[in-house]
PDB file of N, CA, C and O in Angstrom, chain B, residues numbered from 101:
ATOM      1  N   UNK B 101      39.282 400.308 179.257  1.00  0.00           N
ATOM      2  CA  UNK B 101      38.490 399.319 179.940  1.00  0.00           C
ATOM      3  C   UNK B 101      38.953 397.910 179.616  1.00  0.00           C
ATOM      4  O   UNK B 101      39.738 397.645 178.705  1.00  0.00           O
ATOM      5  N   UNK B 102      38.392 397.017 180.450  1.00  0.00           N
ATOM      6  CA  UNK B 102      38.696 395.611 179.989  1.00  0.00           C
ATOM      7  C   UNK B 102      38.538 395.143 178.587  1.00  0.00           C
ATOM      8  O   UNK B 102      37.843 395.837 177.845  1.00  0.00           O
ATOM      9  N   UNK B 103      38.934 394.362 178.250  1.00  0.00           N
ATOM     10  CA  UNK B 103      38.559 393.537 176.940  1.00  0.00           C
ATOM     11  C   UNK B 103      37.593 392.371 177.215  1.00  0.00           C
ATOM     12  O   UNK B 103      37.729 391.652 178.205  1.00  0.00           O
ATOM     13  N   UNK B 104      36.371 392.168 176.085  1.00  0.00           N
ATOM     14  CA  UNK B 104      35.945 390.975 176.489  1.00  0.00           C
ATOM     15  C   UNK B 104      35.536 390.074 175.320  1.00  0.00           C
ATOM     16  O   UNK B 104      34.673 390.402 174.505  1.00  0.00           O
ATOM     17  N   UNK B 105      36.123 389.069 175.292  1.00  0.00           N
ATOM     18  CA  UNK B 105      36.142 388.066 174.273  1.00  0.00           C
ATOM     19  C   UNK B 105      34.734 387.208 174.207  1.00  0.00           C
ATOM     20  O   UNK B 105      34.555 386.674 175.302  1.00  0.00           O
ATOM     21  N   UNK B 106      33.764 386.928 173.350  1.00  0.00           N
ATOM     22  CA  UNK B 106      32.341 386.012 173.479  1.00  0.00           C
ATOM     23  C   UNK B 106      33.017 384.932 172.041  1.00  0.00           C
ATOM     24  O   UNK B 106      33.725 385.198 171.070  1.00  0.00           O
ATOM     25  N   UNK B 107      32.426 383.781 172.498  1.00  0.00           N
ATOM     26  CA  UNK B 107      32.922 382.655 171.526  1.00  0.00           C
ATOM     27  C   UNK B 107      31.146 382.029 171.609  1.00  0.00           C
ATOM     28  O   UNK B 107      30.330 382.166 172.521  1.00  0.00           O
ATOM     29  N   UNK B 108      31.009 381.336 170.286  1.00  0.00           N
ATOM     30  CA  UNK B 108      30.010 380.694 170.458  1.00  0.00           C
ATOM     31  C   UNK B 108      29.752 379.658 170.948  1.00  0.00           C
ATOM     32  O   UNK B 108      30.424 378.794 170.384  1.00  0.00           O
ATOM     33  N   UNK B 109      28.934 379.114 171.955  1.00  0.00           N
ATOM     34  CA  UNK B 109      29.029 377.927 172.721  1.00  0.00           C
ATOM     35  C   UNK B 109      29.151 376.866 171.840  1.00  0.00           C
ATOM     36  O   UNK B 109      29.785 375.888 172.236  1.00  0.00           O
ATOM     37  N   UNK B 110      28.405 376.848 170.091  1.00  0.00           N
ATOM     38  CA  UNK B 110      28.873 375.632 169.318  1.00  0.00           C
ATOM     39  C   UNK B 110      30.305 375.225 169.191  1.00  0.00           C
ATOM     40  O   UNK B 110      30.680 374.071 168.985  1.00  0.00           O
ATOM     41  N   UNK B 111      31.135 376.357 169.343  1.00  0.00           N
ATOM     42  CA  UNK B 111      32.318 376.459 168.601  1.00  0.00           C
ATOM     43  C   UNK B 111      33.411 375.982 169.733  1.00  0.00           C
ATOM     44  O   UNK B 111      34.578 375.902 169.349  1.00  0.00           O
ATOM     45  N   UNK B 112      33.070 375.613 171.310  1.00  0.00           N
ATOM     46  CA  UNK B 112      34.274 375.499 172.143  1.00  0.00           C
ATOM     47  C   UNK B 112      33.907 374.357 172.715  1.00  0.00           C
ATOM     48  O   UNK B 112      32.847 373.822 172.391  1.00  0.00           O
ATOM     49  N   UNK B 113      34.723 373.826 173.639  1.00  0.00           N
ATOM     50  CA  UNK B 113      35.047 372.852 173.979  1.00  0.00           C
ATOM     51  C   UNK B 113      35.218 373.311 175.663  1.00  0.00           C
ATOM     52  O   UNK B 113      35.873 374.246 176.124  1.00  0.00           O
ATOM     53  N   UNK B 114      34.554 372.507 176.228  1.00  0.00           N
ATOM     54  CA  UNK B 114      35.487 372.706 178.049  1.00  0.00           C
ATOM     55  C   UNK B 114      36.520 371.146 178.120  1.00  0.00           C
ATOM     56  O   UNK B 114      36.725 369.973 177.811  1.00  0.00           O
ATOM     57  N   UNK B 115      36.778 372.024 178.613  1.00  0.00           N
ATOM     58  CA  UNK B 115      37.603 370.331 178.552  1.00  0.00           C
ATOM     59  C   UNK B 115      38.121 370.657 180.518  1.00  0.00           C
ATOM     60  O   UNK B 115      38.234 371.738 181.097  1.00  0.00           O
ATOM     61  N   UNK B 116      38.318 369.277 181.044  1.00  0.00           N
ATOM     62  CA  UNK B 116      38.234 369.168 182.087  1.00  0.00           C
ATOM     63  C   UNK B 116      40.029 369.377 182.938  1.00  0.00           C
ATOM     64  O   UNK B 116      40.972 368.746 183.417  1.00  0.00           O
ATOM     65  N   UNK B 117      39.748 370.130 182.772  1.00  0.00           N
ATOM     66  CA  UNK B 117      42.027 371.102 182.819  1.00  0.00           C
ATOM     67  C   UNK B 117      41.599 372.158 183.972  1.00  0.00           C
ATOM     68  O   UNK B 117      40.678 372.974 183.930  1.00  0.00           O
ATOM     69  N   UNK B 118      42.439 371.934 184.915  1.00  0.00           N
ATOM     70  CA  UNK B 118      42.477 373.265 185.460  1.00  0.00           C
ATOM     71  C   UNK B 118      43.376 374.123 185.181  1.00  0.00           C
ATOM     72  O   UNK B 118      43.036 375.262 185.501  1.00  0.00           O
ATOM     73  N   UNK B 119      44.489 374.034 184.667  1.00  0.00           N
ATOM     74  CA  UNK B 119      45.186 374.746 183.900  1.00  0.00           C
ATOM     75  C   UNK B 119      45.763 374.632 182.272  1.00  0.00           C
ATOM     76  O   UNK B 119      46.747 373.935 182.022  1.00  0.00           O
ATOM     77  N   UNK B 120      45.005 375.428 181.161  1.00  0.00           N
ATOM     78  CA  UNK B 120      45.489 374.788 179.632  1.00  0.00           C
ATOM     79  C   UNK B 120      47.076 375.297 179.725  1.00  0.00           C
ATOM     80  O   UNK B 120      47.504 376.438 179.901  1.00  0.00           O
ATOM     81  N   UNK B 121      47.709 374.192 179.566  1.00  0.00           N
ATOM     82  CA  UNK B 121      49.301 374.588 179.403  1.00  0.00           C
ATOM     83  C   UNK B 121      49.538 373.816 178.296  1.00  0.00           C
ATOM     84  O   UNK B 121      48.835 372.874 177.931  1.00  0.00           O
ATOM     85  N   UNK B 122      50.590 374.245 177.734  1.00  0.00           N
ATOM     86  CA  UNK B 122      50.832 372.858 176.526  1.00  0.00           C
ATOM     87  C   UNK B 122      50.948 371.665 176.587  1.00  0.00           C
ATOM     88  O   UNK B 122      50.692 370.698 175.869  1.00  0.00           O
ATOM     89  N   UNK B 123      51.670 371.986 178.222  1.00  0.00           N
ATOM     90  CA  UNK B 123      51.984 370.427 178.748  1.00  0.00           C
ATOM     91  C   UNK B 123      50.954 369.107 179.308  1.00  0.00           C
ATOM     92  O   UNK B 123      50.962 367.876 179.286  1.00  0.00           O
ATOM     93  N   UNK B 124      49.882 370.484 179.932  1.00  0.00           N
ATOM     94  CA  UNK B 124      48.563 369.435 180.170  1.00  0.00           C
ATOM     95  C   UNK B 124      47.612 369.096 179.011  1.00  0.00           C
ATOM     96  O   UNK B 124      46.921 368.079 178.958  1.00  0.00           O
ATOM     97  N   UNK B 125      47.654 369.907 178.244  1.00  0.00           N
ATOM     98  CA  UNK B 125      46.773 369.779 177.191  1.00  0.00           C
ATOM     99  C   UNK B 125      47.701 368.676 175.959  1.00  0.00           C
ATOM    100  O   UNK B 125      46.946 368.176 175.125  1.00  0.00           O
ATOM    101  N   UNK B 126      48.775 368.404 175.854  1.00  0.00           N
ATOM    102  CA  UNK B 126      49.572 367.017 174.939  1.00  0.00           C
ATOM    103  C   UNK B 126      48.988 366.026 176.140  1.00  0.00           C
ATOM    104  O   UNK B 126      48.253 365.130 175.725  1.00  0.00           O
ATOM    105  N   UNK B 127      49.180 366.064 177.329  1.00  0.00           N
ATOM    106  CA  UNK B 127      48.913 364.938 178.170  1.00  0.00           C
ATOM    107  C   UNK B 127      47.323 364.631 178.091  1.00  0.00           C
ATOM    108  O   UNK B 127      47.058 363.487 177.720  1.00  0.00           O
ATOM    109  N   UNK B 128      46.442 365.308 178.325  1.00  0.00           N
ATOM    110  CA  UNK B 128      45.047 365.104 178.053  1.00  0.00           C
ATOM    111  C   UNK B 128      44.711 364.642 177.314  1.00  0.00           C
ATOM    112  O   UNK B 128      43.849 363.771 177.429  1.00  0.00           O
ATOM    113  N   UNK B 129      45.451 365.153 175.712  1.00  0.00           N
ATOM    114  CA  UNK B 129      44.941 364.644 174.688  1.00  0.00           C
ATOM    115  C   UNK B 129      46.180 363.131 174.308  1.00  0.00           C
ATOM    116  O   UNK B 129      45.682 362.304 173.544  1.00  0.00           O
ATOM    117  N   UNK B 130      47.104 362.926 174.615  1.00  0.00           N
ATOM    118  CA  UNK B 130      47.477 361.283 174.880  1.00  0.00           C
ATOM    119  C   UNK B 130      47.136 360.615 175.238  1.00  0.00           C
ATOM    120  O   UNK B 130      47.164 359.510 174.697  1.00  0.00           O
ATOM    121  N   UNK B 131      46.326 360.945 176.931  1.00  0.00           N
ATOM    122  CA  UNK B 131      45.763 359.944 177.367  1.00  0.00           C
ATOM    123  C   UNK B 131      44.494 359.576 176.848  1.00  0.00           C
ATOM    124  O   UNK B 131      44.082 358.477 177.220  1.00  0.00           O
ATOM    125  N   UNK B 132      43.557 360.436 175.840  1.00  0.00           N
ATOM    126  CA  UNK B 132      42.128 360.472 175.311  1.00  0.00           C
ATOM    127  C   UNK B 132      42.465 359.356 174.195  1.00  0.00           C
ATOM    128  O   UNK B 132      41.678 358.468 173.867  1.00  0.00           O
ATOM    129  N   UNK B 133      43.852 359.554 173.626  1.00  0.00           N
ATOM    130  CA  UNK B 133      44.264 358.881 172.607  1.00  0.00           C
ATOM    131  C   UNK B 133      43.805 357.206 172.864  1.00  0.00           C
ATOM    132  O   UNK B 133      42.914 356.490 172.408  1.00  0.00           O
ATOM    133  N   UNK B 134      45.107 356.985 174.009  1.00  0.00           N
ATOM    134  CA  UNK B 134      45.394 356.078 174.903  1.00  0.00           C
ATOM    135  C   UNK B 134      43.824 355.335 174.855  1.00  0.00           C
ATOM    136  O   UNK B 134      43.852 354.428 174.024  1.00  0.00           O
ATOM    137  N   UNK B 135      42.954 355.420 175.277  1.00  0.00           N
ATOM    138  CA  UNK B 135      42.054 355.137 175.971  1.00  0.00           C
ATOM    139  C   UNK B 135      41.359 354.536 174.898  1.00  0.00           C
ATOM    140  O   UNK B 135      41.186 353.320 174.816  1.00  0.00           O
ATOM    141  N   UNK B 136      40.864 355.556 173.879  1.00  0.00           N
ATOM    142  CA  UNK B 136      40.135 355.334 172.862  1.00  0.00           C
ATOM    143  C   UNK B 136      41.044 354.535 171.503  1.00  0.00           C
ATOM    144  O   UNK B 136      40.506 354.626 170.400  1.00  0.00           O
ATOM    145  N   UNK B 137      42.106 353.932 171.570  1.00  0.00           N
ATOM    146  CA  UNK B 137      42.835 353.121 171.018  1.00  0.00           C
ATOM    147  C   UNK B 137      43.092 351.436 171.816  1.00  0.00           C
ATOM    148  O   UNK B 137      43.161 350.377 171.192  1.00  0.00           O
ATOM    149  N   UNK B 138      43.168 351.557 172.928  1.00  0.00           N
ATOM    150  CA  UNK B 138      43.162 350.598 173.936  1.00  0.00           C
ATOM    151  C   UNK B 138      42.429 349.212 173.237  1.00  0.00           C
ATOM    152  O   UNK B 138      42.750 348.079 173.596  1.00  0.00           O
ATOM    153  N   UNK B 139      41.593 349.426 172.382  1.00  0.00           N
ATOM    154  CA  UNK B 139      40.807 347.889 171.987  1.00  0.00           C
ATOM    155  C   UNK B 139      41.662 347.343 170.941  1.00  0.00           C
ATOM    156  O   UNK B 139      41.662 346.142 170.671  1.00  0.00           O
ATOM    157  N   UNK B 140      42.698 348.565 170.098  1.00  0.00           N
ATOM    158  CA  UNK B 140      43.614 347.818 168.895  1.00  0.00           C
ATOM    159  C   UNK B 140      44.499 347.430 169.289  1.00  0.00           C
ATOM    160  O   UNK B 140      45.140 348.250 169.946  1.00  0.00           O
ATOM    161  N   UNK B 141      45.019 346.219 169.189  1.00  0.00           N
ATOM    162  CA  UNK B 141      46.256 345.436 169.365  1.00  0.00           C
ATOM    163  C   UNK B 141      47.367 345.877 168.884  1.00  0.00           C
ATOM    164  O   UNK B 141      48.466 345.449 169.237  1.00  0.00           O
ATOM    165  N   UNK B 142      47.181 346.797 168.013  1.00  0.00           N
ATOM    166  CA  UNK B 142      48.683 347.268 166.760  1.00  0.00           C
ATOM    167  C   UNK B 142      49.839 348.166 167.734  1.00  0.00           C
ATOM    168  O   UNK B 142      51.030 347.855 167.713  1.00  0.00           O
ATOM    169  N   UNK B 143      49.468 348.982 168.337  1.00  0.00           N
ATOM    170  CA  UNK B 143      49.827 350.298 168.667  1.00  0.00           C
ATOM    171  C   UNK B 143      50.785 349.578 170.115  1.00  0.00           C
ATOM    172  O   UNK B 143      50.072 348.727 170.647  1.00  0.00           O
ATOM    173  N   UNK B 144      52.054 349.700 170.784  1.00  0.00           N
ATOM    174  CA  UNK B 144      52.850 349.787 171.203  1.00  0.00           C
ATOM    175  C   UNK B 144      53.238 351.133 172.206  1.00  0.00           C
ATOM    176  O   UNK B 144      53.467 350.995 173.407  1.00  0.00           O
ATOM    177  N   UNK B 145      53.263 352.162 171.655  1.00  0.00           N
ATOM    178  CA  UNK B 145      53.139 353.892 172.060  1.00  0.00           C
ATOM    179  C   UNK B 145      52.520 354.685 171.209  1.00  0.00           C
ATOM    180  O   UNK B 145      52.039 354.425 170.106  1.00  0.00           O
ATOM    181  N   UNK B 146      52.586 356.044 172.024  1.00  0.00           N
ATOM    182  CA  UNK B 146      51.955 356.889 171.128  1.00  0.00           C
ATOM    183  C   UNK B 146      52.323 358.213 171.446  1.00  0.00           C
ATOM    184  O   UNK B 146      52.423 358.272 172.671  1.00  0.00           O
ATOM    185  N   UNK B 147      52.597 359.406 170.879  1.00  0.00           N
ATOM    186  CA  UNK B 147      53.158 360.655 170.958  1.00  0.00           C
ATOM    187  C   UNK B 147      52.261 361.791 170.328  1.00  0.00           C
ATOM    188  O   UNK B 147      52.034 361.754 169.119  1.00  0.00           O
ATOM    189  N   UNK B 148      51.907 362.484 170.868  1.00  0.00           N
ATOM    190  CA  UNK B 148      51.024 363.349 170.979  1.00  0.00           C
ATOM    191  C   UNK B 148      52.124 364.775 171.093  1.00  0.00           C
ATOM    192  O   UNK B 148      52.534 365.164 172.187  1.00  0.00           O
ATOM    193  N   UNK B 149      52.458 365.372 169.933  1.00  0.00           N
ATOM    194  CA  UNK B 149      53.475 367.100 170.117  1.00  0.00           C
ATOM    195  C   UNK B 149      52.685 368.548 169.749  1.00  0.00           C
ATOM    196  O   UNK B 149      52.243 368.968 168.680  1.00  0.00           O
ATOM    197  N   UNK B 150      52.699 369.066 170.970  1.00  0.00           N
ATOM    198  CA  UNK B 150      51.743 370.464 170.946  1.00  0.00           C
ATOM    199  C   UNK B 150      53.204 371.454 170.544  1.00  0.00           C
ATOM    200  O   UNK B 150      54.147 371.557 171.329  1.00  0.00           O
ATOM    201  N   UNK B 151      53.156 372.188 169.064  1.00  0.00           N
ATOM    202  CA  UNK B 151      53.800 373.458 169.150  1.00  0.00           C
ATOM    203  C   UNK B 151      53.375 374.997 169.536  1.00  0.00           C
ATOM    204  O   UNK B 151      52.433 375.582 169.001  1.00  0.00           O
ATOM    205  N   UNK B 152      53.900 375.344 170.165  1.00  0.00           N
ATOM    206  CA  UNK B 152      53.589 376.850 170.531  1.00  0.00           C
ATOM    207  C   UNK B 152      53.584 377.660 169.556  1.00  0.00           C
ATOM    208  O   UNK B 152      52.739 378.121 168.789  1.00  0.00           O
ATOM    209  N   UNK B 153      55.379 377.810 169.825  1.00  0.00           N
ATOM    210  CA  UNK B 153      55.214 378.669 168.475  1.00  0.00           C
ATOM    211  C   UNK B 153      56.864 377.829 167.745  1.00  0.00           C
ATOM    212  O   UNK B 153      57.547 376.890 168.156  1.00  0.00           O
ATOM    213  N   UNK B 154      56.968 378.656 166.639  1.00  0.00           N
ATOM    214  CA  UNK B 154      58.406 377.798 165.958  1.00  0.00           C
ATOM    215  C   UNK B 154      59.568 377.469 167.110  1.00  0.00           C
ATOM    216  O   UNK B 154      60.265 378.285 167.712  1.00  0.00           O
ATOM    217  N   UNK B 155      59.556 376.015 167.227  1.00  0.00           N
ATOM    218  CA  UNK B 155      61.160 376.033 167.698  1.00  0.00           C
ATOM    219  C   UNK B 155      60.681 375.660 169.374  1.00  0.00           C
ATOM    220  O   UNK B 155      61.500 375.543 170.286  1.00  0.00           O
ATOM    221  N   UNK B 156      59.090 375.498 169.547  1.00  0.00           N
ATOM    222  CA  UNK B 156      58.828 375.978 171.194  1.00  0.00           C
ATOM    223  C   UNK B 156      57.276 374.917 170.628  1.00  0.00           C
ATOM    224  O   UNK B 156      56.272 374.982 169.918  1.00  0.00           O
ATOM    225  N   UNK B 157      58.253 373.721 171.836  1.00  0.00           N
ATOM    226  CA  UNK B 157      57.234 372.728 171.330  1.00  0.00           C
ATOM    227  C   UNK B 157      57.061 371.534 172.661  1.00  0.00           C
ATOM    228  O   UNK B 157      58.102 371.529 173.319  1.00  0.00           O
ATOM    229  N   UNK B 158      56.161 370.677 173.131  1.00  0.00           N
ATOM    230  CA  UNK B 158      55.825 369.737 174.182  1.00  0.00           C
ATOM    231  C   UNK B 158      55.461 368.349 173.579  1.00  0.00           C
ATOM    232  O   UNK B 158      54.697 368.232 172.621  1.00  0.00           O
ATOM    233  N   UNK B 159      56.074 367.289 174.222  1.00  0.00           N
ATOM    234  CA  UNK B 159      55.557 365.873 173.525  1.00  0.00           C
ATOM    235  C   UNK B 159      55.294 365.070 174.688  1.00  0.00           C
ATOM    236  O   UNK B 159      55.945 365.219 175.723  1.00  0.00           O
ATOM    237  N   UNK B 160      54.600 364.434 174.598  1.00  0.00           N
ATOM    238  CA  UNK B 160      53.777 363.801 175.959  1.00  0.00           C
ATOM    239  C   UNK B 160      54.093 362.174 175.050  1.00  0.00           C
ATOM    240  O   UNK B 160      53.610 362.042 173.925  1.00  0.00           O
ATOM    241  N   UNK B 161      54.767 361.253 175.562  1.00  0.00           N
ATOM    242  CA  UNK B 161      54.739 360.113 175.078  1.00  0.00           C
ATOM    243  C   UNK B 161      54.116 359.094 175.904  1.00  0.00           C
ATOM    244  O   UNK B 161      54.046 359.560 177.042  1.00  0.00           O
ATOM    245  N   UNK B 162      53.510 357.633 175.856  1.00  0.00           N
ATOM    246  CA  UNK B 162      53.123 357.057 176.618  1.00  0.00           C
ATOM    247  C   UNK B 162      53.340 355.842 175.563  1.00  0.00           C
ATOM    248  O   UNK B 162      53.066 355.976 174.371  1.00  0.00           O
ATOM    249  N   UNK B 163      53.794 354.796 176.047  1.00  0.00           N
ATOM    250  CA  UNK B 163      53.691 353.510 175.786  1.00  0.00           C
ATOM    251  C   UNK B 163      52.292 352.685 176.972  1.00  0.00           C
ATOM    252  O   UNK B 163      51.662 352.785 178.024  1.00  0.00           O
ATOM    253  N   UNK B 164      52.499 352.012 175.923  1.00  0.00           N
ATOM    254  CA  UNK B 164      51.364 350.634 176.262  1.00  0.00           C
ATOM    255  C   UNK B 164      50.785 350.050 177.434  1.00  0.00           C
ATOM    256  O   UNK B 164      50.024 349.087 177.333  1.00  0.00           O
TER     257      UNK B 164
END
């Protein structure tokens, strides 16, 4: 039969993705970065790297 996975609603997150890929999910979380850094003057860019697994990895960069 199927498998069925239950998580506790404290414990997850929706996050607003229609697809979690590594690639959207470094970008989501850069731009959350982005946004919520936006009032400090210091910061120039910022790089956000999701690894998969060893060796198998995504970096979403964004400057200023």
């Amino acid at each position: 039969g199927a498998k069925t996975y239950s998580f506790p609603k404290d414990d997850t997150l929706c996050l607003p993705l229609i697809n979690i890929t590594s690639e959207e999910l470094a970008r989501y979380a850069g731009e959350r970065l982005a946004r919520d850094l936006s009032a400090l003057p210091a910061w120039t860019s910022l790089q956000v790297n999701i690894e998969e697994t060893r060796g198998q990895s995504v970096t979403y960069t964004r400057a200023r």
